[in-house]
C-alpha positions in Angstrom: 171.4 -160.4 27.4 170.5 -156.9 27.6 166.9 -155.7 27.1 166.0 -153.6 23.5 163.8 -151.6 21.9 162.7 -151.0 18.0 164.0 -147.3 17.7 162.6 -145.5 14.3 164.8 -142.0 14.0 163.0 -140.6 10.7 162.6 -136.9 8.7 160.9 -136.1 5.4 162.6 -138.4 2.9 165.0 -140.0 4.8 164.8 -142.8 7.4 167.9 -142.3 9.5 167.8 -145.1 12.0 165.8 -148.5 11.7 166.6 -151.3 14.1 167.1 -152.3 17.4 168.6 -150.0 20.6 169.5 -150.6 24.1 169.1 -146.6 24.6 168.1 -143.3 23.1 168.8 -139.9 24.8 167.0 -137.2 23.5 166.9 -133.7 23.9 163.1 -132.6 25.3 161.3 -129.4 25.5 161.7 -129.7 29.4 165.2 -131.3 29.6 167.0 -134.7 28.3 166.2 -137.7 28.7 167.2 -140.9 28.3 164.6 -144.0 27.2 165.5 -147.9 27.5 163.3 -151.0 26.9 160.1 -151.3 28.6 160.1 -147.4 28.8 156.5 -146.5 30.0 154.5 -144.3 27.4 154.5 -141.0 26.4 155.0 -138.4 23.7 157.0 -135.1 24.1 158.4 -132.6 22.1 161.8 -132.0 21.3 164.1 -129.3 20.8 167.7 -128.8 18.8 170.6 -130.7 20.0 171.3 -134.3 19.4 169.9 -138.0 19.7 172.5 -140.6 21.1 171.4 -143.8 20.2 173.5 -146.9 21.7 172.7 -150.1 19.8 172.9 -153.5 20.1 176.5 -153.9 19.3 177.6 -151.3 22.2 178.3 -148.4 19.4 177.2 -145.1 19.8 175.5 -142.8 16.7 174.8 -139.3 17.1 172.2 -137.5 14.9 171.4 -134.0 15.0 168.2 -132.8 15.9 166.3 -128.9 15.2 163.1 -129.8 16.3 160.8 -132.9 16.0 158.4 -135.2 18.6 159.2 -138.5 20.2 156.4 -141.3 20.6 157.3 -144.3 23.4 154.9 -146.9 23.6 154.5 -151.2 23.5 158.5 -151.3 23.6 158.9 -148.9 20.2 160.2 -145.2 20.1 159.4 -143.2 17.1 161.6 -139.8 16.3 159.8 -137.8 14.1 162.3 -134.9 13.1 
């Protein structure tokens, strides 16, 4: 079974995304990248262009992005846009 990760995608009044991922690629002040489970830590930035989130069932969900951070830590990402 593949590894996952708890993957929050949130904004102001809305909680987009809630559950478990086996991936999120994000679009980062210095580039994309792409986070899976057991990710080492770190917060960055982001910049506009578009979170691809592939869950558990293998499906892929775009969201779009202006501007937000990105938290990684203890096997969680956090997207605050």
């Amino acid at each position: 079974m593949a590894k996952t990760f708890h993957l929050t995608i949130a904004k102001v009044g809305a909680n987009l995304y809630d559950g478990e991922a086996l991936s999120v690629t994000l679009p980062g002040t210095d580039g994309v990248f792409t986070v899976y489970a057991e990710h080492e830590a770190f917060v960055t930035p982001l910049k506009e262009g578009e979170a691809k989130v592939k869950s558990v069932d293998g499906k892929e969900e775009t969201f779009a992005i202006e501007r937000g951070i990105a938290e990684v830590s203890s096997n969680q990402v956090t997207v605050l846009l």
